[in-house]
C-alpha positions in Angstrom: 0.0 0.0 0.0 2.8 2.3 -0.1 3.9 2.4 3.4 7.3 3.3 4.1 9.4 -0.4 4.7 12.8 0.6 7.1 16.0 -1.3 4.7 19.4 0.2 3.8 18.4 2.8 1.4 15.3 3.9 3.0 17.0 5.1 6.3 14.2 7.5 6.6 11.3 5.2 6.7 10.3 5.9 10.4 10.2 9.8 9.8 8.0 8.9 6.5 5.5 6.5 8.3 5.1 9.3 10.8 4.2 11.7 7.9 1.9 9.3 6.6 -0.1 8.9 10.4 -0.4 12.5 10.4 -1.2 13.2 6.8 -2.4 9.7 4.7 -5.7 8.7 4.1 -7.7 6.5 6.4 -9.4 3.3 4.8 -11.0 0.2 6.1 -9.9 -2.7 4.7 -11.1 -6.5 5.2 -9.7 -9.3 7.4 -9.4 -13.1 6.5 -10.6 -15.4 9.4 -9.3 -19.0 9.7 -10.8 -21.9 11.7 -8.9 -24.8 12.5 -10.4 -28.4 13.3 -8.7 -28.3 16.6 -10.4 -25.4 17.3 -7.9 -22.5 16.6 -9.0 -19.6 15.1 -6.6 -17.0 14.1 -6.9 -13.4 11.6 -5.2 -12.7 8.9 -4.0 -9.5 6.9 -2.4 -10.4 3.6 -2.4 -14.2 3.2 -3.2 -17.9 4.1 -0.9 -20.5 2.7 -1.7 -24.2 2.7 0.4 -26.9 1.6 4.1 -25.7 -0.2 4.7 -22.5 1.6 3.2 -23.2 4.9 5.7 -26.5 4.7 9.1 -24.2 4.5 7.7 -21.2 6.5 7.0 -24.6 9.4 10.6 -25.7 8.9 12.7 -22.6 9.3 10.2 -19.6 10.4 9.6 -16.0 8.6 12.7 -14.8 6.8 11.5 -11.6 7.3 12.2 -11.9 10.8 15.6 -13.4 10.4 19.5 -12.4 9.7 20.6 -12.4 5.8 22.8 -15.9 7.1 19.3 -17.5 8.2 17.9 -16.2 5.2 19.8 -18.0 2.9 19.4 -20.7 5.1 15.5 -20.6 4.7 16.1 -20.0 0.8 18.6 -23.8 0.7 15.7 -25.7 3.2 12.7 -24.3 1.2 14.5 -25.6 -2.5 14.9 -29.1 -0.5 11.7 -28.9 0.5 10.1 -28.5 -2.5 12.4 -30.9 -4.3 10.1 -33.7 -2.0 7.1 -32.3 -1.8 4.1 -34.0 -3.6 0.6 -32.8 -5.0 -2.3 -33.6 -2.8 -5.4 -34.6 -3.5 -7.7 -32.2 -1.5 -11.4 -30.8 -1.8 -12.1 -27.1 -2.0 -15.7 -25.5 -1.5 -16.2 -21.9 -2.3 -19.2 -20.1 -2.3 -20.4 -21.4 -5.4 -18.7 -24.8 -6.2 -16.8 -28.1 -5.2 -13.5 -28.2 -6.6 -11.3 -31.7 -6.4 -7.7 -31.2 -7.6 -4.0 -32.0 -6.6 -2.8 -29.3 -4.2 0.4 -28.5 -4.1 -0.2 -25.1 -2.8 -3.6 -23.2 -2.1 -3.0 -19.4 -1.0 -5.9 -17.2 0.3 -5.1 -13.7 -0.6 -6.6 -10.6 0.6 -4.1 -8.6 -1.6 -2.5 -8.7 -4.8 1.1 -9.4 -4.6 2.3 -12.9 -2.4 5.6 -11.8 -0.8 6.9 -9.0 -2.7 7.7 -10.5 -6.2 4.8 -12.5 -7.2 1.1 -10.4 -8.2 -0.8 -14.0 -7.5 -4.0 -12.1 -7.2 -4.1 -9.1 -9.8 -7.8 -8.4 -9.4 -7.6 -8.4 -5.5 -8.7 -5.6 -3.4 -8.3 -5.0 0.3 -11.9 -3.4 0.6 -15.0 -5.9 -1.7 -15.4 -8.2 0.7 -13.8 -10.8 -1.4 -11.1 -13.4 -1.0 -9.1 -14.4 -3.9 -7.9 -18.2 -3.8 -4.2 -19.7 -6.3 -4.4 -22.8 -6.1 -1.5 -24.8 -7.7 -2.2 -28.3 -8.7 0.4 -30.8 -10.3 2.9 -33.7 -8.7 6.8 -33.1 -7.5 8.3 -30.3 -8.6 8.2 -29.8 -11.7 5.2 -28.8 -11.5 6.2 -26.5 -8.4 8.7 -25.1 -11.0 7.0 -24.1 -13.7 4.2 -22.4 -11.3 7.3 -20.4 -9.8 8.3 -19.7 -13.5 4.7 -18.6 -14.6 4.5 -16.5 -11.9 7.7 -14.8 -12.1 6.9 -14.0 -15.4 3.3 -13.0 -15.2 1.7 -15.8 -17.0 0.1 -18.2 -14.4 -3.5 -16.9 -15.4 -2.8 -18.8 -18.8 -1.7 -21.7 -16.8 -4.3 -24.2 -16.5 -3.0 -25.9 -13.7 -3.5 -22.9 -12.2 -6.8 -21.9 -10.6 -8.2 -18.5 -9.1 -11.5 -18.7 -7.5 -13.2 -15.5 -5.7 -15.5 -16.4 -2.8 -16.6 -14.8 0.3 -15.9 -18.6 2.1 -13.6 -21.4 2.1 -13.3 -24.7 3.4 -10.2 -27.4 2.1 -9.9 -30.6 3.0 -7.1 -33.3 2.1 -6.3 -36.6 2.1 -3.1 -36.5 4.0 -2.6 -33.2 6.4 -1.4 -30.6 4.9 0.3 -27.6 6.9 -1.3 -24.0 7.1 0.2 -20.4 8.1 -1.3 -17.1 8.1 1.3 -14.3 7.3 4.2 -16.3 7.3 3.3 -17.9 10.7 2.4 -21.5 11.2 -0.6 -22.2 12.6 -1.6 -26.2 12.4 -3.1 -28.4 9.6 -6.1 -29.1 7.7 -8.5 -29.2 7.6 -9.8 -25.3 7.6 -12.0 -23.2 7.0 -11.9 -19.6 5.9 -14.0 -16.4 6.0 -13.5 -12.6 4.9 -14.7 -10.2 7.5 -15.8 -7.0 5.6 -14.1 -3.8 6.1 -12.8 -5.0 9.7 -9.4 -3.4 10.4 -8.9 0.5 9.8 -5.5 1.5 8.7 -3.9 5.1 7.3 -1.9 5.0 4.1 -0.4 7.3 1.7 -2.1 9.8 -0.7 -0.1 7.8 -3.4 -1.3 4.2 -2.3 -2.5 2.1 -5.6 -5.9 3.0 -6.3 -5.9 -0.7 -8.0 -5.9 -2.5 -4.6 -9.1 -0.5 -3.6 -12.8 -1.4 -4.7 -14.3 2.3 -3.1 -11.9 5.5 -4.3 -13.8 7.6 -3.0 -14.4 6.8 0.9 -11.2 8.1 2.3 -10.7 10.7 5.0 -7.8 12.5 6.2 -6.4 10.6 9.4 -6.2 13.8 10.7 -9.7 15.1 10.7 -11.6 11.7 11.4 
């Protein structure tokens, strides 16, 4: 959404997100619930994960959290990981239809871009009340590679072992247990299931924010004046 992200080269960042609090835009944005058999029950922000992801992010934790060592350490388990693991057959209900496929990876997106590379969802917005679901289906991975490569190049909508379902609900069940994290942090297994909650978290972002990732243009307010 534009807010300023502290690195190397953006020193300033703090001093820029304190510009933004006093003089950005205040929007309401949705919230993804998830419901787990065991009875956890957990919000979300920006993702889901089931399957792949949730597998290496279980194994080694958030790289975003960790060292540039550890990184590259997360970076050498995840490729080993993904060398092993297998498509499995799982069924996913949305708000209109049953869907049976072999899941290598399933992520719920309330946003557009997964990490900050890959636009999995490019008709996502934070605010319609909507959940976009990418699930990649194949076996091994070279299937897992060429969903990496049609991603990274912006064609996994032509894919058609790639799906992308809209819904306001989601359940998915597998036949084997099949790990789940909510912004990068692990949370159990399947089976889940998965809600939007409308317009539940209010946030205050920059004038220059992309319009795209926004249903309603018009119902900001300054953060100062609300």
């Amino acid at each position: 959404m534009g807010i300023p992200i502290w690195h190397p080269l953006n020193s300033e960042a703090v001093i820029k997100g304190a510009e933004v609090i006093a003089k950005g835009w205040s929007r309401q944005i949705d919230l993804g619930h998830l419901r787990l058999a065991t009875g956890t029950s957990r919000y979300f922000l920006m993702w889901c994960g089931i399957g792949l992801d949730a597998a290496i992010t279980e194994k080694k934790g958030s790289p975003t959290k960790s060292r540039p060592l550890n990184f590259a350490a997360w970076i050498v388990s995840g490729l080993l990981i993904t060398y092993d693991f297998m498509g499995t057959p799982a069924t996913l209900t949305t708000d209109n239809e049953e869907i049976h496929e072999r899941v290598i990876m399933a992520v719920v997106s309330n946003a557009q871009l997964y990490g900050r590379i890959w636009r999995l969802a490019p008709r996502a917005k934070m605010d319609d009340g909507l959940l976009d679901v990418g699930v990649l289906t194949g076996h091994r991975w070279p299937s897992t590679a060429k969903h990496i490569l049609g991603l990274t190049l912006h064609r996994h909508i032509e894919d058609p072992s790639f799906h992308l379902y809209r819904t306001t609900k989601l359940s998915l069940t597998a036949r084997y247990e099949l790990p789940v994290h909510v912004d990068a942090e692990t949370v159990g297994l399947t089976p889940v299931e998965i809600e939007t909650v409308p317009r539940a978290l209010r946030v205050i972002i920059p004038h220059n924010a992309p319009a795209r990732l926004f249903e309603e243009n018009g119902s900001s307010v300054a953060a100062g004046v609300e």
